[in-house]
TORKOL-4160 file (C-alpha; in steps of 0.2 Angstrom, whole numbers, padded with zeros to 4 digits, m for minus):
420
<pt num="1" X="0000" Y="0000" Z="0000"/>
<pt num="2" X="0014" Y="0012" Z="0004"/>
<pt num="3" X="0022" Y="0008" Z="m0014"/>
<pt num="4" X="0007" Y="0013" Z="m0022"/>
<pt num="5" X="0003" Y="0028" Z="m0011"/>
<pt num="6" X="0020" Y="0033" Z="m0014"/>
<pt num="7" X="0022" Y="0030" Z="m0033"/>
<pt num="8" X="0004" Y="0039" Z="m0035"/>
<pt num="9" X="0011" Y="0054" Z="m0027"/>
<pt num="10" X="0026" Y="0054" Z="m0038"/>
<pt num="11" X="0015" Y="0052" Z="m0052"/>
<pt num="12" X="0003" Y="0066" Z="m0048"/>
<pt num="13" X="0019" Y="0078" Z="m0045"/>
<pt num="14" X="0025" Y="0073" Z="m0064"/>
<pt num="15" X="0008" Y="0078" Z="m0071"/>
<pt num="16" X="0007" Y="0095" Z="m0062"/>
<pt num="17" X="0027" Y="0099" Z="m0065"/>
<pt num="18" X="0020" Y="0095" Z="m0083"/>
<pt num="19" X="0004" Y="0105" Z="m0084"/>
<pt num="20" X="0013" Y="0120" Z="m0075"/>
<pt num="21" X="0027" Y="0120" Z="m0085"/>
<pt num="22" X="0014" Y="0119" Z="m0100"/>
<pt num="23" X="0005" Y="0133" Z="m0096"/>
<pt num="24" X="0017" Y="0148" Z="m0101"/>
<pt num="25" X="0021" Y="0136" Z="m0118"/>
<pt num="26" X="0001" Y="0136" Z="m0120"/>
<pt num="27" X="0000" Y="0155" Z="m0117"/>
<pt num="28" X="0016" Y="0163" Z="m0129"/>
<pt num="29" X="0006" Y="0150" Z="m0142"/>
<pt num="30" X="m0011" Y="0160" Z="m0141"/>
<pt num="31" X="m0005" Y="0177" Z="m0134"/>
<pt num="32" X="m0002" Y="0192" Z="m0149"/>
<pt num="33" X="0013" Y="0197" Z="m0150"/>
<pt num="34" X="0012" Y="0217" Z="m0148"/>
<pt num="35" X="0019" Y="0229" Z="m0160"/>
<pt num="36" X="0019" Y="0247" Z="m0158"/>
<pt num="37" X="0020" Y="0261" Z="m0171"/>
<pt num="38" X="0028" Y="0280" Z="m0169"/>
<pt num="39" X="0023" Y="0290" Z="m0181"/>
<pt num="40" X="0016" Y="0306" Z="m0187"/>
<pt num="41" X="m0005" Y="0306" Z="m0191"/>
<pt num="42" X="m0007" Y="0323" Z="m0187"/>
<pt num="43" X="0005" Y="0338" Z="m0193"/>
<pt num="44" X="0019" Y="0342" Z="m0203"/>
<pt num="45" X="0020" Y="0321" Z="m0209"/>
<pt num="46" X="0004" Y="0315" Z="m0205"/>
<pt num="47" X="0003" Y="0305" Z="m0223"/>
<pt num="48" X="0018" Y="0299" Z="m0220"/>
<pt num="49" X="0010" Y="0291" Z="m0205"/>
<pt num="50" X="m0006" Y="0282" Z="m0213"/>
<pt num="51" X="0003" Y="0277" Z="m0228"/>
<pt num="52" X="0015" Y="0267" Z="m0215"/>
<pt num="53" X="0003" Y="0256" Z="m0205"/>
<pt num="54" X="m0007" Y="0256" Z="m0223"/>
<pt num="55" X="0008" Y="0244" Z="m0229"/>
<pt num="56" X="0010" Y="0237" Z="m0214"/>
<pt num="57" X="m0006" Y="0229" Z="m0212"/>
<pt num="58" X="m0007" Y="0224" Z="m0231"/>
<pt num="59" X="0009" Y="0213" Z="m0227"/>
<pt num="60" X="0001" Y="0207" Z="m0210"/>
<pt num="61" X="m0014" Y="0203" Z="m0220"/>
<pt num="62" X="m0006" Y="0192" Z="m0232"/>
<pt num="63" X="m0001" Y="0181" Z="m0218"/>
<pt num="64" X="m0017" Y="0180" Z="m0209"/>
<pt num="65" X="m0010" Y="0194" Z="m0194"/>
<pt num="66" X="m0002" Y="0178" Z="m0188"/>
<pt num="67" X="0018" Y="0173" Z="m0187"/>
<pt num="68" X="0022" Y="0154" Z="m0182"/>
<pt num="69" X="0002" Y="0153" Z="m0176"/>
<pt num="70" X="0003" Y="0166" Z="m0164"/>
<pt num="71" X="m0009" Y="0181" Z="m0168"/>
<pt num="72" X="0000" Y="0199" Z="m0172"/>
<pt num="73" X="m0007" Y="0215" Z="m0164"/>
<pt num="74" X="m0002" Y="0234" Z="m0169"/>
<pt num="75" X="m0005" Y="0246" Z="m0157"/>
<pt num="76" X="m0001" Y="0265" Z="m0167"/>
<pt num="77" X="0000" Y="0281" Z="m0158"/>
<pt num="78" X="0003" Y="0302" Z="m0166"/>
<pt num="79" X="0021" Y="0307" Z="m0163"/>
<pt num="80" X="0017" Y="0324" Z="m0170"/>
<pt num="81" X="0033" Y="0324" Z="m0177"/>
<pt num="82" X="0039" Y="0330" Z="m0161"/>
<pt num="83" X="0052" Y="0323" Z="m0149"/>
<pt num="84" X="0045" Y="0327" Z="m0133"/>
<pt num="85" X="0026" Y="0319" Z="m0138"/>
<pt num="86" X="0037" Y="0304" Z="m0148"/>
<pt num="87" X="0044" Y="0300" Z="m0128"/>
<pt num="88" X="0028" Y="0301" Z="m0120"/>
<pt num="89" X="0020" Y="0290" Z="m0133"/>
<pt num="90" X="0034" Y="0277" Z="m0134"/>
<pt num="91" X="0029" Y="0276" Z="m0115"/>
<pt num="92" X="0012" Y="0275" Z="m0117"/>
<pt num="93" X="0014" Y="0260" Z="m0131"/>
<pt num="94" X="0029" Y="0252" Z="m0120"/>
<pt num="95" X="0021" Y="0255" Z="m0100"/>
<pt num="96" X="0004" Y="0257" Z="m0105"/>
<pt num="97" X="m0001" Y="0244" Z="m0120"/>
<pt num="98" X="0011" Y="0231" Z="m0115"/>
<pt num="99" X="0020" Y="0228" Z="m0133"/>
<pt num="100" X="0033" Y="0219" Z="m0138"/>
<pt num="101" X="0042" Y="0232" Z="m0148"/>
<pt num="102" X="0042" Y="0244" Z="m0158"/>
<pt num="103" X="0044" Y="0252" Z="m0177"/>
<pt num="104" X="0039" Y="0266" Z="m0187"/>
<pt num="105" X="0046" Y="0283" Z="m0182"/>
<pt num="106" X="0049" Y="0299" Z="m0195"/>
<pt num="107" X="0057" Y="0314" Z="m0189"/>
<pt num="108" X="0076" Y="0311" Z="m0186"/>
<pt num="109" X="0074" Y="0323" Z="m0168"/>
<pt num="110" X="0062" Y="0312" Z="m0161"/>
<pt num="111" X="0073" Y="0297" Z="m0166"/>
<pt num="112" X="0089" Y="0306" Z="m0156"/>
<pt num="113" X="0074" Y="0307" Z="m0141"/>
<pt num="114" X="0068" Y="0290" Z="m0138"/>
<pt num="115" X="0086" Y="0283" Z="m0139"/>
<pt num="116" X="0090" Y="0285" Z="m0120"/>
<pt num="117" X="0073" Y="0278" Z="m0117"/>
<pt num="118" X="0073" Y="0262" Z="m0129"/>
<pt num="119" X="0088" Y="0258" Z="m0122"/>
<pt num="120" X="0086" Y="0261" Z="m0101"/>
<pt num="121" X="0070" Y="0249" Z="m0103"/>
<pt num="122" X="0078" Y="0236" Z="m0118"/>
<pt num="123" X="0064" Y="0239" Z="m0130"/>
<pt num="124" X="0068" Y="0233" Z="m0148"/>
<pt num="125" X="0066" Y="0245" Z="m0162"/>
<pt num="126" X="0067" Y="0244" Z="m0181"/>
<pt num="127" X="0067" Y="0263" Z="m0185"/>
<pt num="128" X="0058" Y="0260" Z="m0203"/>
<pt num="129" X="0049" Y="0275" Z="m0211"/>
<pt num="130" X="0062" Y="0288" Z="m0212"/>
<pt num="131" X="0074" Y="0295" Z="m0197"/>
<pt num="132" X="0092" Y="0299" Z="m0205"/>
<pt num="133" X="0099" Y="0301" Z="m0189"/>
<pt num="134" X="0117" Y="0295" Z="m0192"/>
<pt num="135" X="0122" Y="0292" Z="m0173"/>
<pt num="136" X="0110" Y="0277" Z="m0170"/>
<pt num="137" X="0117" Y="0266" Z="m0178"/>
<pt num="138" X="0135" Y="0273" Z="m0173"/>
<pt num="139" X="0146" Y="0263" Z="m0161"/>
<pt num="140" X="0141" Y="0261" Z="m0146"/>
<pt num="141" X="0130" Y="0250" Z="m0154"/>
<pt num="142" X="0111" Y="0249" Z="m0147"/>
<pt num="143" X="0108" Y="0232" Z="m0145"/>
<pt num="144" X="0090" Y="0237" Z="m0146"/>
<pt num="145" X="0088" Y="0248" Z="m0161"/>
<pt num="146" X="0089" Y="0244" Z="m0180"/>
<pt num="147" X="0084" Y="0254" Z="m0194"/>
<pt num="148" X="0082" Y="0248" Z="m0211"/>
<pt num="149" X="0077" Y="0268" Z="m0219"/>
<pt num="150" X="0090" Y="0277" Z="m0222"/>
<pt num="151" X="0104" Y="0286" Z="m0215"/>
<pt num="152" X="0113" Y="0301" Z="m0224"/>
<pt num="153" X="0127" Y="0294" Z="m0234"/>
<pt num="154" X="0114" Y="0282" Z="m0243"/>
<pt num="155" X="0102" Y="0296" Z="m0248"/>
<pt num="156" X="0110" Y="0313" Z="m0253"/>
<pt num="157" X="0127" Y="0305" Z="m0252"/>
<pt num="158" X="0125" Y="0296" Z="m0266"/>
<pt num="159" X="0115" Y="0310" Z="m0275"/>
<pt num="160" X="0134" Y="0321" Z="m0273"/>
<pt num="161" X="0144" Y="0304" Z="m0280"/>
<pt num="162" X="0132" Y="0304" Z="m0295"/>
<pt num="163" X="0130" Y="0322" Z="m0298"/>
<pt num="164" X="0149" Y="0324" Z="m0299"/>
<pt num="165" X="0152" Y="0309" Z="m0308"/>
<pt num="166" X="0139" Y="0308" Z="m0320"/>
<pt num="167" X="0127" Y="0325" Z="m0320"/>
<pt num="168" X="0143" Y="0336" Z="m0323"/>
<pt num="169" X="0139" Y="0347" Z="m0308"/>
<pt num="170" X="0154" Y="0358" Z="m0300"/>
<pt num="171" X="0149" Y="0370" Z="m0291"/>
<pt num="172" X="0133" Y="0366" Z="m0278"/>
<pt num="173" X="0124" Y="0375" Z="m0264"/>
<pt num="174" X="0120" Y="0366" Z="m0251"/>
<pt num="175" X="0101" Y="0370" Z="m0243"/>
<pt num="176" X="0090" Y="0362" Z="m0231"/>
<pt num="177" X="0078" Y="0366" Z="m0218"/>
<pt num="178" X="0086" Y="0371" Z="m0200"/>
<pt num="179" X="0085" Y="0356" Z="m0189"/>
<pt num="180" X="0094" Y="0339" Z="m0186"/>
<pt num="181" X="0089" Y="0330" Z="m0203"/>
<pt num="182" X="0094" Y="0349" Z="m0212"/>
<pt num="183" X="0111" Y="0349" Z="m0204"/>
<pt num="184" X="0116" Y="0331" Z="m0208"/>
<pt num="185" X="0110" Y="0331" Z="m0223"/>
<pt num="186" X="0119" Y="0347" Z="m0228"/>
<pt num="187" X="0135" Y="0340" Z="m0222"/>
<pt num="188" X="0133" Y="0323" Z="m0230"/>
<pt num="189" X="0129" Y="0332" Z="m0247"/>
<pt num="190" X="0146" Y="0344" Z="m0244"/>
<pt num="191" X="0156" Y="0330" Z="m0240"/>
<pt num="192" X="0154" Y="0319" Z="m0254"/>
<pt num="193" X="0154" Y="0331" Z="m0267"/>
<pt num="194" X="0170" Y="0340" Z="m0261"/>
<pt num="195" X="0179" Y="0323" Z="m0259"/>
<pt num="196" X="0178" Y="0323" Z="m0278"/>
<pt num="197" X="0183" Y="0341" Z="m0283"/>
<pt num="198" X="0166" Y="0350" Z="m0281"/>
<pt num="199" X="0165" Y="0366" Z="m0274"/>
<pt num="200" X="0152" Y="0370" Z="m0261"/>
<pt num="201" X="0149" Y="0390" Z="m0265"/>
<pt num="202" X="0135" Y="0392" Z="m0250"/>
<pt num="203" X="0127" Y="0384" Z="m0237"/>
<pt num="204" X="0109" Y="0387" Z="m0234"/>
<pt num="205" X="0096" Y="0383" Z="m0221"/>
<pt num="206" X="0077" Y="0390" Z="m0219"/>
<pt num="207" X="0065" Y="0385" Z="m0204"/>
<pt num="208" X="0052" Y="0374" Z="m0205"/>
<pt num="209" X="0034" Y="0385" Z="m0210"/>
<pt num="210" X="0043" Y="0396" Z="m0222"/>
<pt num="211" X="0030" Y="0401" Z="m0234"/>
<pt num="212" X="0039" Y="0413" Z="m0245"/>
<pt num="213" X="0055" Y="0405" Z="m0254"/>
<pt num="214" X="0060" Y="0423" Z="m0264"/>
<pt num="215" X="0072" Y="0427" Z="m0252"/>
<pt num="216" X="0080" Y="0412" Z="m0251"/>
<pt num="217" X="0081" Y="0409" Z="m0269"/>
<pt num="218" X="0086" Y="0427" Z="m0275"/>
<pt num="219" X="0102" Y="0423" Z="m0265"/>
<pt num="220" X="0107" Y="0406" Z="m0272"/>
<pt num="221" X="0122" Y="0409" Z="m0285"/>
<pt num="222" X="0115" Y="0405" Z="m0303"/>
<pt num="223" X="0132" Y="0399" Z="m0307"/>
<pt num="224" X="0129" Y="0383" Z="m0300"/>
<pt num="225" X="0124" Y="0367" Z="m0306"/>
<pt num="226" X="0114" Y="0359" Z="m0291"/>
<pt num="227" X="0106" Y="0364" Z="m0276"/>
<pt num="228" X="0106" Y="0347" Z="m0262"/>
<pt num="229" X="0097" Y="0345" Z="m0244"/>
<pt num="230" X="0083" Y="0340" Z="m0237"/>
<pt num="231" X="0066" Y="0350" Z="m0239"/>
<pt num="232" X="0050" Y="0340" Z="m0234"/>
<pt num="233" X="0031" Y="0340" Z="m0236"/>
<pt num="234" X="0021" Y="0357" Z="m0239"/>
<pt num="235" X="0040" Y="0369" Z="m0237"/>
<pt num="236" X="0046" Y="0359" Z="m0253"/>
<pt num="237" X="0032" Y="0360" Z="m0263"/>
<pt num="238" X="0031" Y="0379" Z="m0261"/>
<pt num="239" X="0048" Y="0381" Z="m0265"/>
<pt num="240" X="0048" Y="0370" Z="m0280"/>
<pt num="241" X="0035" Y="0381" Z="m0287"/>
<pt num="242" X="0041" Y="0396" Z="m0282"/>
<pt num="243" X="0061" Y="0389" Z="m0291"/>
<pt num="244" X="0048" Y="0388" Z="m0306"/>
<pt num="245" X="0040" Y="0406" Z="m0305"/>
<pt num="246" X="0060" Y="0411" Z="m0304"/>
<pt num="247" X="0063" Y="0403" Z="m0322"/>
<pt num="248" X="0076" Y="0392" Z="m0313"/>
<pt num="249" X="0067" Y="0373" Z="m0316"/>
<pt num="250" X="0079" Y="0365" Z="m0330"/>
<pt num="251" X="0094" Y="0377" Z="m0327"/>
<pt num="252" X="0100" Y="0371" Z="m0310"/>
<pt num="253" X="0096" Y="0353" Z="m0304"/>
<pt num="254" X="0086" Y="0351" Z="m0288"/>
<pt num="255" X="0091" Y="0335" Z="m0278"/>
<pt num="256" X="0081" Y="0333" Z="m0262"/>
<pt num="257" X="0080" Y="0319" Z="m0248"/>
<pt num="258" X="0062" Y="0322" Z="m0242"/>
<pt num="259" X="0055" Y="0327" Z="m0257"/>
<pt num="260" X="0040" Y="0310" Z="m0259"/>
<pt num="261" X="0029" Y="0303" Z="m0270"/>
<pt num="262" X="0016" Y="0311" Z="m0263"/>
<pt num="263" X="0023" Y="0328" Z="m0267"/>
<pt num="264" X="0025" Y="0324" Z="m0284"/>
<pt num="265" X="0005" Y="0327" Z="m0290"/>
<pt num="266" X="0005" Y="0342" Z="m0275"/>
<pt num="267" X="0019" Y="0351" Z="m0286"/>
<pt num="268" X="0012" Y="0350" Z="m0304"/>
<pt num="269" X="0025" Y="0353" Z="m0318"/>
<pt num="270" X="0034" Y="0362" Z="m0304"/>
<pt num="271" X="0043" Y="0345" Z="m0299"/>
<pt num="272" X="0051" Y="0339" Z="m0316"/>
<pt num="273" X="0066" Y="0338" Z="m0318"/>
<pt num="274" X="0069" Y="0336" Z="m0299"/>
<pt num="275" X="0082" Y="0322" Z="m0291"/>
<pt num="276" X="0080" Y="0310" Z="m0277"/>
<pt num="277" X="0086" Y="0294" Z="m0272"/>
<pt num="278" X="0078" Y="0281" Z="m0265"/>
<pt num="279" X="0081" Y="0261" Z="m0261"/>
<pt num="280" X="0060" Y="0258" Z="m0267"/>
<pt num="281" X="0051" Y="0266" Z="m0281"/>
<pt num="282" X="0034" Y="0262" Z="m0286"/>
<pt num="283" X="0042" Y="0258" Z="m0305"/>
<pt num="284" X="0054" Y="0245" Z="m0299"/>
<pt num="285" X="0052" Y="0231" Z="m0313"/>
<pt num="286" X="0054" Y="0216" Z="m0302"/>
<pt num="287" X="0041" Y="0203" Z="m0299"/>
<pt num="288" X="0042" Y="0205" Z="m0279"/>
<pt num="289" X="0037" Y="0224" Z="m0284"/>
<pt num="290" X="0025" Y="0222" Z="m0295"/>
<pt num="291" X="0016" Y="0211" Z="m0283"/>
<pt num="292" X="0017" Y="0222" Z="m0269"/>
<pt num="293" X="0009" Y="0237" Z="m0281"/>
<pt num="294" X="m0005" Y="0226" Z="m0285"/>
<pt num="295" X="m0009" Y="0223" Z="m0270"/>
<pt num="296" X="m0009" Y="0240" Z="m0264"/>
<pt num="297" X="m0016" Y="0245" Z="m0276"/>
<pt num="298" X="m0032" Y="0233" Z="m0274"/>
<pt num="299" X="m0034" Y="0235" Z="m0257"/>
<pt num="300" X="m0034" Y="0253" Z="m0256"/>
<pt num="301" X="m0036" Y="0260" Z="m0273"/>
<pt num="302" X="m0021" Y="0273" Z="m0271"/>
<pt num="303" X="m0004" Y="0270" Z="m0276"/>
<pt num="304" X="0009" Y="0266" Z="m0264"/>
<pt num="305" X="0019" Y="0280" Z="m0258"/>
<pt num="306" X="0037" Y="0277" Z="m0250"/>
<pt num="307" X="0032" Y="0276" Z="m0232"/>
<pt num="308" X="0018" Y="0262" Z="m0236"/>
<pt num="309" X="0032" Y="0253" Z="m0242"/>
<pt num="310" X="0043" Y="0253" Z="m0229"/>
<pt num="311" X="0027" Y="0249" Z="m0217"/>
<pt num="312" X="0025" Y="0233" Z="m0226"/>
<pt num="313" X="0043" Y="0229" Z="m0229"/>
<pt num="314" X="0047" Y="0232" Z="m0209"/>
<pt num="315" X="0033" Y="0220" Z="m0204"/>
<pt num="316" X="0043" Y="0208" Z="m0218"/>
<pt num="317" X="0058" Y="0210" Z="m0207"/>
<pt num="318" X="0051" Y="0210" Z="m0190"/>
<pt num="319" X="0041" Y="0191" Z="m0195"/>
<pt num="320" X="0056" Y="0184" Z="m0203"/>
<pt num="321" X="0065" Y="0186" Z="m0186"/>
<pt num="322" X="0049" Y="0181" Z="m0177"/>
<pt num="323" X="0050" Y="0165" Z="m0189"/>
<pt num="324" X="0068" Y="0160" Z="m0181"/>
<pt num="325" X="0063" Y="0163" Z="m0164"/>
<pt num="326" X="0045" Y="0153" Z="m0166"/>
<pt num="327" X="0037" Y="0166" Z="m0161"/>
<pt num="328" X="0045" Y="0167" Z="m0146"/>
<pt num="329" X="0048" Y="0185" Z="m0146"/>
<pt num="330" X="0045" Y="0187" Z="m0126"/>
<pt num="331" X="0065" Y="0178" Z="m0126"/>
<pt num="332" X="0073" Y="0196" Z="m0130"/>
<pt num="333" X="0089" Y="0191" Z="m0132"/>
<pt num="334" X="0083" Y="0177" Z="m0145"/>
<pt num="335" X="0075" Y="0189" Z="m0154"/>
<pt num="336" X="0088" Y="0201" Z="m0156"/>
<pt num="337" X="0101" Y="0189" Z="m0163"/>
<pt num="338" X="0089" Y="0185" Z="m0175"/>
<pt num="339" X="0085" Y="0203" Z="m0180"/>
<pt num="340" X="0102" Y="0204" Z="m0182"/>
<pt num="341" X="0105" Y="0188" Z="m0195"/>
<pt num="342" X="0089" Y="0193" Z="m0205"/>
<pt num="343" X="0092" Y="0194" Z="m0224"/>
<pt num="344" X="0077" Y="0195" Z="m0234"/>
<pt num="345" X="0079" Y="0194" Z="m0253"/>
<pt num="346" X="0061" Y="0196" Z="m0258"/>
<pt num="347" X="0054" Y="0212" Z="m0251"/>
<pt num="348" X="0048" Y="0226" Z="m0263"/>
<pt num="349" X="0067" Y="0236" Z="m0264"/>
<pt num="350" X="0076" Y="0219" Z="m0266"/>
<pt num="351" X="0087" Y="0212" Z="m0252"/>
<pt num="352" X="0087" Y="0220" Z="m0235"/>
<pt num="353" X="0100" Y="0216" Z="m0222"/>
<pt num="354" X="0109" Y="0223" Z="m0210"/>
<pt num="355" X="0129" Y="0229" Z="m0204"/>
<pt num="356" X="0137" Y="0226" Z="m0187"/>
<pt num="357" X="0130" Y="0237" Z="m0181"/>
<pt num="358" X="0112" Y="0237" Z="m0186"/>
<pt num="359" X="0110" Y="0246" Z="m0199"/>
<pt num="360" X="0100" Y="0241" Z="m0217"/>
<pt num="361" X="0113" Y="0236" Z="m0233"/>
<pt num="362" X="0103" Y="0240" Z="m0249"/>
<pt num="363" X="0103" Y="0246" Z="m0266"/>
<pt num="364" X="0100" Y="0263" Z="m0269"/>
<pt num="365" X="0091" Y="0272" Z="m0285"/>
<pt num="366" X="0093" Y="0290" Z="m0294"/>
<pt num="367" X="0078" Y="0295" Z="m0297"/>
<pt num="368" X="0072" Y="0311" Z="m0307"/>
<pt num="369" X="0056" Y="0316" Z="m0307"/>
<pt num="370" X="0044" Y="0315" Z="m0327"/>
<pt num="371" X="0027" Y="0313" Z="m0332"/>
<pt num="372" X="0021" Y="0298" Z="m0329"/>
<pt num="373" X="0018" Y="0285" Z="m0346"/>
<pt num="374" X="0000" Y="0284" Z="m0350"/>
<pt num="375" X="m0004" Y="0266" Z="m0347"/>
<pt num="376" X="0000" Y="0271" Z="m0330"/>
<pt num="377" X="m0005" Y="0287" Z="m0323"/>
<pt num="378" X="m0021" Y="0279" Z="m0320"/>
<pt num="379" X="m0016" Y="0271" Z="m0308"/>
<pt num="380" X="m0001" Y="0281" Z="m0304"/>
<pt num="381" X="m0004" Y="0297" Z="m0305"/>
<pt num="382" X="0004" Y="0309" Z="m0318"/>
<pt num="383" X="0019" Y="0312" Z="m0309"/>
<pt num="384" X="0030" Y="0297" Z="m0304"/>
<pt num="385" X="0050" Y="0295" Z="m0302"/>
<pt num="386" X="0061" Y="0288" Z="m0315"/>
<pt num="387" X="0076" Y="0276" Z="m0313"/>
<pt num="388" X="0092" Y="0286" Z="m0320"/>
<pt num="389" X="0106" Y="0273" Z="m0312"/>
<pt num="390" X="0108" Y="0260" Z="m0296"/>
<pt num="391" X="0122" Y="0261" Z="m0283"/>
<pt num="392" X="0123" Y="0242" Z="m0277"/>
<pt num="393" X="0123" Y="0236" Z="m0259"/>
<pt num="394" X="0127" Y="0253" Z="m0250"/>
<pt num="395" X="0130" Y="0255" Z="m0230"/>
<pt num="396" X="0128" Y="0267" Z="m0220"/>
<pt num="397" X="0146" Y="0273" Z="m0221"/>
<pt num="398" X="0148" Y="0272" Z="m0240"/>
<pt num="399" X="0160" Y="0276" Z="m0249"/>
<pt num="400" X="0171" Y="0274" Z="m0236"/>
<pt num="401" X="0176" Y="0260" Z="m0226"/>
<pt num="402" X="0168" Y="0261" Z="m0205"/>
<pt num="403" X="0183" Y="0265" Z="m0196"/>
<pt num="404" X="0187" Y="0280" Z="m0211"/>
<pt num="405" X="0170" Y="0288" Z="m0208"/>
<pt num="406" X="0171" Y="0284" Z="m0189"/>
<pt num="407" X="0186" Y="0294" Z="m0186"/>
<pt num="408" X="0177" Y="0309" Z="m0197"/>
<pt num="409" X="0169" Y="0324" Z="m0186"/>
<pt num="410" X="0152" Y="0319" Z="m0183"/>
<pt num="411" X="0140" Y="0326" Z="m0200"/>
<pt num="412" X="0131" Y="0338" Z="m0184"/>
<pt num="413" X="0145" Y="0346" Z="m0180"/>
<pt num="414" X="0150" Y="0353" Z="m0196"/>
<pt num="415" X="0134" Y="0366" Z="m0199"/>
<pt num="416" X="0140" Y="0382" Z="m0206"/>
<pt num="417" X="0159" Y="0376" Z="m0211"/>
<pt num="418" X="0157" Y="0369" Z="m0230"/>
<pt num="419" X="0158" Y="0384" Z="m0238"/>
<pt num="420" X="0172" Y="0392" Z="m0232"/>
């Protein structure tokens, strides 16, 4: 009787060890996982806002909102492109909400804001709409933040390698609105083209709300060959007109980070002719793209603008991880290492992976502004961007190697110097 009182027990202890030990596998199985979006829906870059979770949601559509049969939740709150609101509501999403981690994130200022706080409370970030920021993904590395935008060298860096190299420019002024974005992008812009031979004749910067360009551009030289910065939303589309009214459209090349599809219609004829570059373009002839277009296109009969893009193609990122970890995303550590070992091949813009230190590797397109061909404006619109060339595979620190640009004075440092 004792045996069998004493093996029953044991028996009994077994199951319960098991069923306890069960229950947390049971509950990561059926519980979302949480992800939360920063970005603008009110303000200066609201559109670029809606069009992110648009293409976000259109990717977690296709896979049924579930990753390895656990169910994905999004969880969005307004920035107001402003870094003191971006820091409450990263709060709100991370203290409040409960989620796992988070993505989005547009102006570069609120970026350099929530870095302190993603980091003292270990929340993973993919920064993925735009946030040029060069420093976050600057040794110290974050183990916590990745971003698969942009960063300077990739954009407008690229724009000063191709002007110099193939557009025949010289002589450049370098112009962008006076904040962090204007002042990094200003510096990257200087940089590159006077590591060629180019001349940097002025360096320019106007505040956000400037309504009246005149000013401004009755003191740019008319000797040069390009203008290059960052101008976004409602500023650039005044000033493009406004370059028009000047008779200066087609004399002296406009090349603009911050200048979006969405601008292109708001600017009329005002934005041919105009440069950019870009790692996705809605005229990408590849079958991944293509697909991705359609899609858009059928679920929310627009065309998809940049941000809607890279709403779908982070969400692509963030489940491929997911995938290695088996959903099992509440094993941070796990996770990360897998975030940093993603390599996707088939996202709209191609390949996307990342460097040591967390940032994206991917091909960059010169783009210039045309009328859209027939068969498409449709569906397009009448404005789209043109391919002109491809840089291949570029980083963050490109064209020079990581410890060159390391040891470089940081790109916000430099306001004011370039042209001296």
């Amino acid at each position: 009787m004792r045996k069998k009182g004493f093996w029953g027990v044991m028996v009994l202890m077994i199951g319960l060890i098991i069923l306890v030990g069960l229950i947390p596998i049971s509950y990561a199985q059926t519980s979302p996982i949480k992800i939360g979006i920063l970005n603008p829906y009110t303000g200066h870059s609201a559109l670029h806002g809606t069009n992110f979770e648009k293409g976000a949601r259109l990717y977690l559509k296709q896979i049924g909102y579930k990753v390895e049969g656990r169910p994905i939740e999004l969880s969005a709150e307004d920035t107001e492109g402003k870094p003191e609101v971006g820091l409450v509501k990263a709060k709100r999403l991370v203290e409040g909400k409960g989620v796992h981690m988070l993505t989005g994130v547009v102006m570069t200022h609120v970026g350099y804001a929530m870095k302190p706080y993603i980091d003292a409370n270990k929340v993973p970030l993919l920064i993925a709409t735009f946030v040029g920021a060069e420093e976050l993904t600057h040794p110290p590395v974050s183990p916590y933040i990745y971003r698969i935008s942009y960063c300077p060298s990739q954009i407008i860096g690229t724009a000063a390698d191709w002007g110099y190299r193939k557009g025949g420019w010289r002589k450049a002024t370098a112009f962008s609105l006076d904040y962090a974005a204007g002042v990094e992008d200003n510096s990257c812009f200087s940089r590159n083209f006077k590591r060629l031979g180019g001349t940097i004749v002025q360096e320019m910067y106007a505040p956000f709300g400037t309504t009246d360009w005149s000013p401004y551009i009755a003191k740019i030289d008319k000797t040069i060959n390009a203008v290059g910065g960052i101008i976004i939303g409602g500023e650039c589309i005044k000033f493009l007109k406004q370059w028009r009214e000047y008779g200066l459209q087609g004399k002296i090349t406009i090349v603009l980070n911050g200048f979006e599809d969405n601008d292109l219609e708001a600017a009329g004829e005002a934005c041919l002719g105009v440069m950019a570059v870009r790692p996705w373009v809605i005229s990408l002839d590849t079958p991944q793209n293509k697909a991705f277009v359609k899609a858009y296109l059928d679920e929310y009969n627009s065309p998809p603008y940049v941000a809607a893009e890279r709403g779908f193609t982070a969400m692509h990122v963030i489940s491929s991880a997911l995938k290695t970890v088996k959903g099992n995303i509440e094993d941070k550590e796990a996770f990360l290492k897998a975030l940093e070992k993603v390599d996707v091949k088939d996202t709209p813009r191609g390949r996307v992976r990342f460097d040591q230190y967390h940032h994206v590797i991917q091909d960059n397109h010169i783009l210039k502004a045309r009328e859209t061909p027939k068969e498409l404006a449709p569906k397009w619109g009448k404005y789209s961007w043109e391919v002109v060339d491809t840089y291949k595979d570029v980083d963050q620190f490109w064209p020079y190697t990581s410890d060159q640009y390391l040891s470089m004075p940081k790109l916000k440092t430099l306001k004011g110097t370039w042209a001296k």
